[in-house]
C-alpha positions, -999 to +999 in steps of 0.1 A: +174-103+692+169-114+655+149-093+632+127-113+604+131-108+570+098-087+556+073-115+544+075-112+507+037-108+492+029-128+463+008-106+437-025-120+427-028-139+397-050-114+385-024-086+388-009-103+358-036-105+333-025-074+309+013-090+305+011-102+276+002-070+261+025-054+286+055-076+264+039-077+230+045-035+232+081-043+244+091-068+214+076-042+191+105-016+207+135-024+183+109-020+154+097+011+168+130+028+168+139+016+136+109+031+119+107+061+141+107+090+120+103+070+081+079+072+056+054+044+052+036+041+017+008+023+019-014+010-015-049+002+000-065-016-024-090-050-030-114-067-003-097-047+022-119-015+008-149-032+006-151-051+039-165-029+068-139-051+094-109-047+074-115-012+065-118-007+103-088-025+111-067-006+080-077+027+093-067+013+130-034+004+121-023+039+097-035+059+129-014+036+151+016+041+127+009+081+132+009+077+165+041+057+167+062+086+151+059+068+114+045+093+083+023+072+069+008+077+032-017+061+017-025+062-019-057+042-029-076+028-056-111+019-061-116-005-084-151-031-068-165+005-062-164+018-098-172-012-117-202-010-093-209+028-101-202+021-138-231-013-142-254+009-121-254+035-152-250+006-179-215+013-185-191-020-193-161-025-173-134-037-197-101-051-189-068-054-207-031-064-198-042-061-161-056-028-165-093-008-172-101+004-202-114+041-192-131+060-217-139+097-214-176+087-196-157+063-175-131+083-162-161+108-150-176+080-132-135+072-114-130+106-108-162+105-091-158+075-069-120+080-063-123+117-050-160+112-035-172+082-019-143+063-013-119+089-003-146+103+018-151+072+038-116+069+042-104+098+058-138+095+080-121+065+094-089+077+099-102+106+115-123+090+140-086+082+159-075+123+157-074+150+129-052+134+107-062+122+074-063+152+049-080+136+009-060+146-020-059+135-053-030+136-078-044+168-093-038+189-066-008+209-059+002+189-092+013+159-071+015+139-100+015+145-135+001+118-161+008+111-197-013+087-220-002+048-208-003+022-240-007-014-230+011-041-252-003-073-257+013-101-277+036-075-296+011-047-304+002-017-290-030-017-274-048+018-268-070+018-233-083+051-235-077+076-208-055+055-189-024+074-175+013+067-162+032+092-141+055+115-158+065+136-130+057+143-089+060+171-066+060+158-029+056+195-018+021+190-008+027+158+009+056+170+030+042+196+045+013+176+054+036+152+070+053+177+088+026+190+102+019+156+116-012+147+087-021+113+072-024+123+030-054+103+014-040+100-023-066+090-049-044+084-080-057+102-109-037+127-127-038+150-148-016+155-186+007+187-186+004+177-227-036+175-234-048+188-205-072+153-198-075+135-165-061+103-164-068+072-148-033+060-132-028+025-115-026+028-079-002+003-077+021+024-103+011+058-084+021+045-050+051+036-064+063+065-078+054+084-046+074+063-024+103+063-045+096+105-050+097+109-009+127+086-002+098+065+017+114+039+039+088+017+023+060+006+001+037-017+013+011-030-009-019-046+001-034-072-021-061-104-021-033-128-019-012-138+007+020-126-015+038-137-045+036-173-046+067-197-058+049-217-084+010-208-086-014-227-095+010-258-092+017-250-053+004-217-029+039-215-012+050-180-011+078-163-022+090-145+018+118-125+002+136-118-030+158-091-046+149-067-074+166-088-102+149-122-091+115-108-090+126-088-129+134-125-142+097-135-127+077-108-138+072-120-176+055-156-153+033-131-134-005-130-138-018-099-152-033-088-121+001-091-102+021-072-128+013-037-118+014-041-083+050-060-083+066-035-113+057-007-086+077-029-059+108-032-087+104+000-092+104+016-057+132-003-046+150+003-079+147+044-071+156+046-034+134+028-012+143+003+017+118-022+009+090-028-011+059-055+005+031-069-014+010-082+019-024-096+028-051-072+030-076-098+038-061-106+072-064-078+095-038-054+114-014-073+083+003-036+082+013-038+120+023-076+117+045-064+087+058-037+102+063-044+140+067-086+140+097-110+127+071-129+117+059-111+084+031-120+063+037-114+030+067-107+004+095-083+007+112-070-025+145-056-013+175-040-039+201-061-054+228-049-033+231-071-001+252-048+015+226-020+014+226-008+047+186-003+048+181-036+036+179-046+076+143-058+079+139-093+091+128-117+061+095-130+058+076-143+029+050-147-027+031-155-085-006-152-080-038-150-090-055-117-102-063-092-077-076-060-080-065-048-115-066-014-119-090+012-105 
């Protein structure tokens, strides 16, 4: 007597619909060990915080990194939304070397927008995926400390008002956010140990010096370009990856919008962190492609030293026009 094999059932097709997403998750595995437990800096900055979508999908994304056992931080500017608040009460909005000129009514009208509306409406967002996002600015706890920033411009010393650099940063405040599994919301105005005034820093600057302060894994930056491109306006190739000496030799090319937001990259990777990325805030979920894809988006500043043993990441791809300039 002979005994049939079982008849083997095929599955319907429509048992296999969710795959792909079933193997997208599993390609993101190496990546999510690798960043498991890091600190993400993240500058938000540019369309991305006026665009209701992208706002959306940024606020998607820092939750997701939360959630994937990454400490995101996200420091943030303002800039569309104060040059807004400042015509609306017949103030000027004045540029120079990439950066505003904030006088003492002006920097009541940032302080305003940077620790009110726009904070506000970001930490809504990231709160509508958990209790997470908790809004600082760089006043409190004295996360950072400012002093008065000069700009020079063609050999002279240009004063831009209460404009501020960071002089100093105490990450208490932010670590023990972060170890209590919170999302800080860092609006980057400081204030001066030495006058007492409140400064208006450059969020690309203050992200930087956060991210180099926590021994952050990395800075991500996002921008209204696709990255630093090779030879712009002459060709919209972009730079995928370079090291911190390559982009220094570059950075006298650079356009004045640029400048801030890639001497924060030199600077990160120069102090400490892994890599620094100036990415595409106009495409959506670009943090996640960044972060969790071989297939990046933008440009990766790494250190000088190939043999840096966090200098793993897989390359990917950046000169360019004016962004957002300073908030």
């Amino acid at each position: 007597m002979t005994v049939d094999n079982p008849p083997v059932h095929s599955v319907p097709t429509r048992k296999h619909t969710a795959l792909p997403k079933a193997r997208t998750l599993v390609e993101a595995l190496p990546w999510l060990t690798r960043h498991h437990g890091r600190t993400v800096v993240i500058k938000f900055g540019g369309n991305a915080m006026v665009d209701d979508g992208l706002k959306s999908a940024f606020a998607q994304d820092v939750a997701f990194l939360r959630h994937a056992g990454l400490r995101p931080v996200v420091v943030h500017g303002g800039g569309p939304q104060i040059s807004a608040q400042l015509e609306r009460l017949g103030l000027a909005s004045e540029f120079k070397a990439g950066l505003r000129v904030t006088s003492p009514e002006a920097m009541d009208v940032v302080r305003m927008v940077l620790a009110g509306s726009v904070q506000r409406e970001l930490v809504g967002l990231l709160n509508r995926h958990g209790p997470l996002a908790v809004g600082l600015t760089g006043e409190d706890a004295r996360i950072m400390t400012a002093v008065k920033h000069y700009a020079e411009i063609d050999g002279e010393r240009v004063d831009l008002g209460r404009v501020g650099e960071v002089s100093d940063i105490d990450t208490g405040a932010i670590e023990a956010l972060l170890d209590d599994g919170r999302i800080p919301v860092v609006s980057s105005i400081a204030r001066s140990a030495e006058d007492g005034h409140v400064y208006n820093v450059n969020a690309d600057t203050a992200a930087a010096a956060l991210a180099a302060a926590l021994g952050a894994e990395t800075l991500m930056v996002l921008t209204d370009v696709e990255g630093l491109y090779a030879d712009w306006p002459h060709s919209d190739d972009v730079i995928s990856k370079l090291t911190a000496s390559e982009l220094e030799e570059l950075l006298p090319e650079l356009s004045s919008g640029m400048v801030p937001k890639m001497e924060g990259c030199l600077h990160a990777v120069r102090n400490g962190v892994a890599t620094a990325r100036v990415i595409d805030g106009r495409v959506q979920h670009s943090i996640l492609l960044e972060i969790f894809t071989d297939e990046g988006i933008g440009t990766m500043v790494v250190p000088d030293d190939p043999h840096d043993p966090l200098d793993t990441d897989a390359p990917h791809d950046s000169e360019n026009e004016p962004e957002e300039t300073a908030t």
